[in-house]
C-alpha positions in Angstrom: -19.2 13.6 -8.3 -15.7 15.4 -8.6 -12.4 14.3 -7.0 -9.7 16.8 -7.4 -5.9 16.2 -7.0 -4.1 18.3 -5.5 -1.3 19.3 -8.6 1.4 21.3 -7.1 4.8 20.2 -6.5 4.8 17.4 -3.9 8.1 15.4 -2.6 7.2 11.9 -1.4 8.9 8.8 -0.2 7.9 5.1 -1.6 8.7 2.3 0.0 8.3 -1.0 -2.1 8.9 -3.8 0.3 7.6 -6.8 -1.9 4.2 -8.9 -2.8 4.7 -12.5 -3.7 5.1 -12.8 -7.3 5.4 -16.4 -7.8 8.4 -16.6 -5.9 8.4 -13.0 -5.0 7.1 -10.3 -3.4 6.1 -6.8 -3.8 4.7 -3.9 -2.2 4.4 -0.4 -2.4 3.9 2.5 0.0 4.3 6.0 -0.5 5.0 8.6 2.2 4.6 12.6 1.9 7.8 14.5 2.4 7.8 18.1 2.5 10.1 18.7 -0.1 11.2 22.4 -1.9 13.3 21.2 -4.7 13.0 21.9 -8.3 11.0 18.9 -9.1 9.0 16.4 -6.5 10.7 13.2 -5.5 9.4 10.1 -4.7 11.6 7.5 -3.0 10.5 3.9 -4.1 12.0 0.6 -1.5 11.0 -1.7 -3.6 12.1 -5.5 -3.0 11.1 -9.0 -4.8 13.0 -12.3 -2.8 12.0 -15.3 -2.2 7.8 -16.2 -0.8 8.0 -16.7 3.1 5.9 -19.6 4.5 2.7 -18.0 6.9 2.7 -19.9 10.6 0.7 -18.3 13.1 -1.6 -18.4 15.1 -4.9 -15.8 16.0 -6.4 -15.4 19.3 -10.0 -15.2 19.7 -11.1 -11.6 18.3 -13.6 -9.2 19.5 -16.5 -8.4 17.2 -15.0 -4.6 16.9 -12.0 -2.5 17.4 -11.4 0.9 16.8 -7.6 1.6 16.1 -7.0 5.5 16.2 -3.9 6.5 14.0 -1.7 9.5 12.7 -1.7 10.2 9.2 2.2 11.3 9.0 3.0 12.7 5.9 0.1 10.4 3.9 1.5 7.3 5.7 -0.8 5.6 8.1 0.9 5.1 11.5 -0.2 3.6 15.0 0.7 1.8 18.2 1.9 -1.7 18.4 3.6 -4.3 20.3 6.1 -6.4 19.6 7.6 -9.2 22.1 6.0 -6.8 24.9 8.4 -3.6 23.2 5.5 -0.9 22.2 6.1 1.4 19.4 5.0 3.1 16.1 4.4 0.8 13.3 3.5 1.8 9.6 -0.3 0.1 8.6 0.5 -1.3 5.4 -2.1 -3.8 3.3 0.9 -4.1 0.3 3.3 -5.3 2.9 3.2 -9.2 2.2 4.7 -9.8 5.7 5.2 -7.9 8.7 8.7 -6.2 8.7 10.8 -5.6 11.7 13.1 -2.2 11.3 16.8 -3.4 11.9 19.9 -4.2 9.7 19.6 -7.7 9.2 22.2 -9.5 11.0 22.6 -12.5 8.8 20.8 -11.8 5.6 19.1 -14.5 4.4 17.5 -13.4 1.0 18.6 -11.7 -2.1 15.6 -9.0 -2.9 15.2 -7.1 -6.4 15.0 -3.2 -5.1 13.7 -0.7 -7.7 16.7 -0.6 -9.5 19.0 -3.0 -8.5 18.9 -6.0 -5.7 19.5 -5.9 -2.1 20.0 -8.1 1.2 17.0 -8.7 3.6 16.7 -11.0 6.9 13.7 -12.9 8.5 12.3 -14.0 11.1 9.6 -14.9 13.2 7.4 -12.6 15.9 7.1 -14.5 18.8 4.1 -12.2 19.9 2.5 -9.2 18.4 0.1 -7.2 20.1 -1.6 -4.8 18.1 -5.2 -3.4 19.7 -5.8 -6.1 22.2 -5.7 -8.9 20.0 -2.5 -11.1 20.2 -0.9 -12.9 16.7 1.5 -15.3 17.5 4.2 -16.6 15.4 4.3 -14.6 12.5 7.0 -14.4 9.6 8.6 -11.1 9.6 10.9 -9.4 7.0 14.1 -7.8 8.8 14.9 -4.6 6.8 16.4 -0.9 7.7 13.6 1.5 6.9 15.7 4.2 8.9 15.4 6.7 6.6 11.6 6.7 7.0 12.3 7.6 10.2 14.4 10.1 9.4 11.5 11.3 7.2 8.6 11.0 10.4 11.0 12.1 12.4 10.2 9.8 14.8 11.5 5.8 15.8 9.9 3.1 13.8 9.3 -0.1 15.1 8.2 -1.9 11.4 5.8 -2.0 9.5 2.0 -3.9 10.0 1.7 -6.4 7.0 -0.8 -8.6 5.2 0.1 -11.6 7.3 -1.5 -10.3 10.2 -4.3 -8.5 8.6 -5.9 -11.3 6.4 -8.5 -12.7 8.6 -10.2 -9.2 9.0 -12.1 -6.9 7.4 -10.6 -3.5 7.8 -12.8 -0.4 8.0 -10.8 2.7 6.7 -11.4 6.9 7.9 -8.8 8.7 7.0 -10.7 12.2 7.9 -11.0 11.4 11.3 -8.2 8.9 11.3 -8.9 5.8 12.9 -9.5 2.2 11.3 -12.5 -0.1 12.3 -11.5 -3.9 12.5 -13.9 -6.6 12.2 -13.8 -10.3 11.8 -13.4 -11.2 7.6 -17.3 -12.9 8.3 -20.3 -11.9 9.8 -19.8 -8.7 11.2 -21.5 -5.6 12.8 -20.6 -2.8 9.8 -22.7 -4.7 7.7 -25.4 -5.5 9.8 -26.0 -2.1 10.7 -25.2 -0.3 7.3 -25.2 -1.1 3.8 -22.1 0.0 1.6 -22.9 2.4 -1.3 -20.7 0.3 -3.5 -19.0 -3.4 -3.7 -16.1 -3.5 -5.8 -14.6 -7.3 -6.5 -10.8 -7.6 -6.7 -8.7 -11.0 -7.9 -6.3 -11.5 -4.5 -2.6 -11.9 -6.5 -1.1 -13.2 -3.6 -1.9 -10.5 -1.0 -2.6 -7.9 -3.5 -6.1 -6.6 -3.8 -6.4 -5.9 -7.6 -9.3 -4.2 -9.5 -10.4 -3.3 -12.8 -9.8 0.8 -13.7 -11.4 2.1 -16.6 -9.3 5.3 -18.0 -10.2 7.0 -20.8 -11.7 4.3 -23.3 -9.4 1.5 -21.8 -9.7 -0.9 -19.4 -6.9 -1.7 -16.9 -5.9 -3.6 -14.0 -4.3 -1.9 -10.9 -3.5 -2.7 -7.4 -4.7 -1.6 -4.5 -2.2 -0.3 -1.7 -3.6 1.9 1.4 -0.1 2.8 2.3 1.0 4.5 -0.8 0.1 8.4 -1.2 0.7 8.6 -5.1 -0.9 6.7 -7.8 1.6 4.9 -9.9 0.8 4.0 -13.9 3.6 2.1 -16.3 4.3 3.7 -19.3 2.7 1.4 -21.0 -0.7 2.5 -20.2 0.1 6.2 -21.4 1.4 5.1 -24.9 -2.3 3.3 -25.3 -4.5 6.7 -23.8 -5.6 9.4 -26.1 -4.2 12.4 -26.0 -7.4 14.0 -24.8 -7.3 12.1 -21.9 -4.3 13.1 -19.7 -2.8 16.1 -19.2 1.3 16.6 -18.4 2.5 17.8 -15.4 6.2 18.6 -14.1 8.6 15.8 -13.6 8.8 14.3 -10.1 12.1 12.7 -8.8 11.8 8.7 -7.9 14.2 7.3 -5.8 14.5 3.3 -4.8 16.3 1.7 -1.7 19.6 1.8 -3.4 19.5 5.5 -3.5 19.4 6.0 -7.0 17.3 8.9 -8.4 15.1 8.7 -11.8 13.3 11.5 -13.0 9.7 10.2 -14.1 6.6 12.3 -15.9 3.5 13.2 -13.9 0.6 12.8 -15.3 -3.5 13.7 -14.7 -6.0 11.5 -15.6 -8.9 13.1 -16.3 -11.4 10.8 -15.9 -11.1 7.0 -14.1 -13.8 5.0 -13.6 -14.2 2.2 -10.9 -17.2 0.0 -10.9 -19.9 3.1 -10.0 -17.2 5.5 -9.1 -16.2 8.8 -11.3 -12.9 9.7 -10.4 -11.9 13.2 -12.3 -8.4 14.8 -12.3 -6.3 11.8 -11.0 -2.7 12.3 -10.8 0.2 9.8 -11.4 3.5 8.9 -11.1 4.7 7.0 -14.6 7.4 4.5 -14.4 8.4 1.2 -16.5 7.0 -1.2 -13.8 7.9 -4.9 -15.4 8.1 -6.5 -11.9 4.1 -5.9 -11.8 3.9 -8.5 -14.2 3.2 -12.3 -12.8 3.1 -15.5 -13.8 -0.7 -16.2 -13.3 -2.3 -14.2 -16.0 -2.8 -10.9 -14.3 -0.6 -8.2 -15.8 -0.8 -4.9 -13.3 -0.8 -1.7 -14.8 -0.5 0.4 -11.8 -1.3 1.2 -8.4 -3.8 3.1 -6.5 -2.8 4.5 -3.4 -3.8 7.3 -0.6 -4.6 9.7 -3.1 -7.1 7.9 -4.5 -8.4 6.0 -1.6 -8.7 8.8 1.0 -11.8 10.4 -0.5 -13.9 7.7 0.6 -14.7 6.0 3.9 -14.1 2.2 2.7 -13.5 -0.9 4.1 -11.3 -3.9 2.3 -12.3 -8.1 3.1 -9.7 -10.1 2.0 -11.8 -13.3 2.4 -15.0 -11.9 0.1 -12.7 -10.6 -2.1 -14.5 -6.8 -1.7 -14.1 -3.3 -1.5 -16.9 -1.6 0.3 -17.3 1.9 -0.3 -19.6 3.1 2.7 -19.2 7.1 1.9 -18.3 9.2 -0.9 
């Protein structure tokens, strides 16, 4: 099996809205601009604050739903509720907590962005509707993500985090964009199929991570289905062979405070995931030192849409799997 990467110039937009590190949190998504400039730019919102206690509360589920969405410029993006307002939300498993997109009126929490910290607020959802099932009480981050707006070119209600996504097992198809949700237990996808592959993953707070083989060398990298570009530290290209990576232009990386970094693009030409050959793998390098926590796990990257849209898959946060159903 061959994957191939698209390698021409690309602009993107990250957003990096937190997953608990200790006391943390940290995210990453990744949305694709259409960009002419001189070198690709990726914008990275990335924010560590303070862990948020979880209170909610789930109604009773249905066995199935089928959630259609819109794949906007490599961001996944669907129809939500919240306190009886509908409106677009981004689906985003690195999201720690479910964000609301407004300037925070009284900012509560200091949050490391990319480069430099910034203010969020919080609060808590009252009601959230999402695909007939109702989640009540959940903690919210409060945080202006207008220029992803600007960027989809549409309004923005927030963005759907790991807070209300936990207790299900989510079924992703991004050809014929829609995702399948299914209670985290017994459930009709695998009573009615059985996946081609079954990939563990440690949970680091919300984080799905997994063991990448590149080149000779093993590695450990999260998994984020709202990020459209892979992301690799440094550190991991100092330790490859030359033989296994290729150079590619310089994209443009941009955090929440605006500022632009110029960072190498790479091609992997081979990663390896537990039965899967992945050839021709493009990254984003960056020094990433907020990836490492305190409880042993040291991430080396992350794996987003570009990776994860070549295969029909389905992540259980309470099995601690990634299902690969079709290559």
């Amino acid at each position: 099996m061959k994957w191939t990467t698209n390698t021409t110039k690309t602009t993107y937009s990250i957003t990096n809205l937190g997953r608990s590190l200790a006391a943390g949190l940290f995210l990453v998504a990744l949305v694709l601009l259409n960009g002419s400039s001189t070198y690709a730019q990726s914008s990275i919102a990335y924010l560590r604050t303070a862990a948020v206690a979880e209170s909610y509360h789930v109604l009773p589920k249905k066995s199935e739903h089928l959630i259609p969405f819109e794949l906007v410029r490599g961001m996944i993006v669907m129809q939500a509720s919240i306190e009886q307002q509908p409106g677009h939300f981004i689906l985003d498993t690195g999201a720690p907590l479910m964000v609301i997109n407004d300037e925070p009126k009284v900012p509560s929490r200091l949050a490391a962005s990319f480069k430099q910290e910034i203010q969020v607020g919080e609060t808590i959802i009252q009601d959230f509707d999402w695909a007939g099932v109702e989640e009540r009480k959940l903690d919210a981050l409060v945080l202006d993500i207008s220029h992803l707006e600007n960027a989809f070119q549409r309004p923005l209600k927030g963005m759907i985090g790991f807070n209300a996504l936990k207790d299900y097992e989510l079924f992703f198809n991004y050809e014929d964009q829609f995702v399948l949700r299914y209670p985290a237990g017994k459930n009709d996808l695998h009573r009615n199929s059985k996946p081609l592959h079954s990939i563990p993953f440690q949970l680091l707070d919300h984080l799905p991570v997994i063991t990448v083989k590149i080149g000779k060398k093993k590695f450990r990298f999260g998994l984020d289905t709202g990020a459209c570009a892979n992301l690799v530290d440094r550190g991991v290209l100092e330790a490859l062979e030359a033989d296994e990576i290729t150079a590619l232009p310089d994209e443009e990386v941009q955090g929440l405070d605006q500022t632009v970094n110029r960072v190498k693009a790479v091609e992997a030409r081979l990663v390896q995931v537990k039965g899967l050959d992945v050839q021709e793998l493009k990254f984003l390098a960056t020094d990433m030192p907020e990836l490492h926590s305190d409880e042993g796990i040291v991430l080396n990257g992350l794996l987003g849409y570009s990776f994860l849209s070549r295969m029909k898959f389905s992540i259980n946060y309470q099995k601690q799997r990634i299902y690969v159903w079709e290559e």
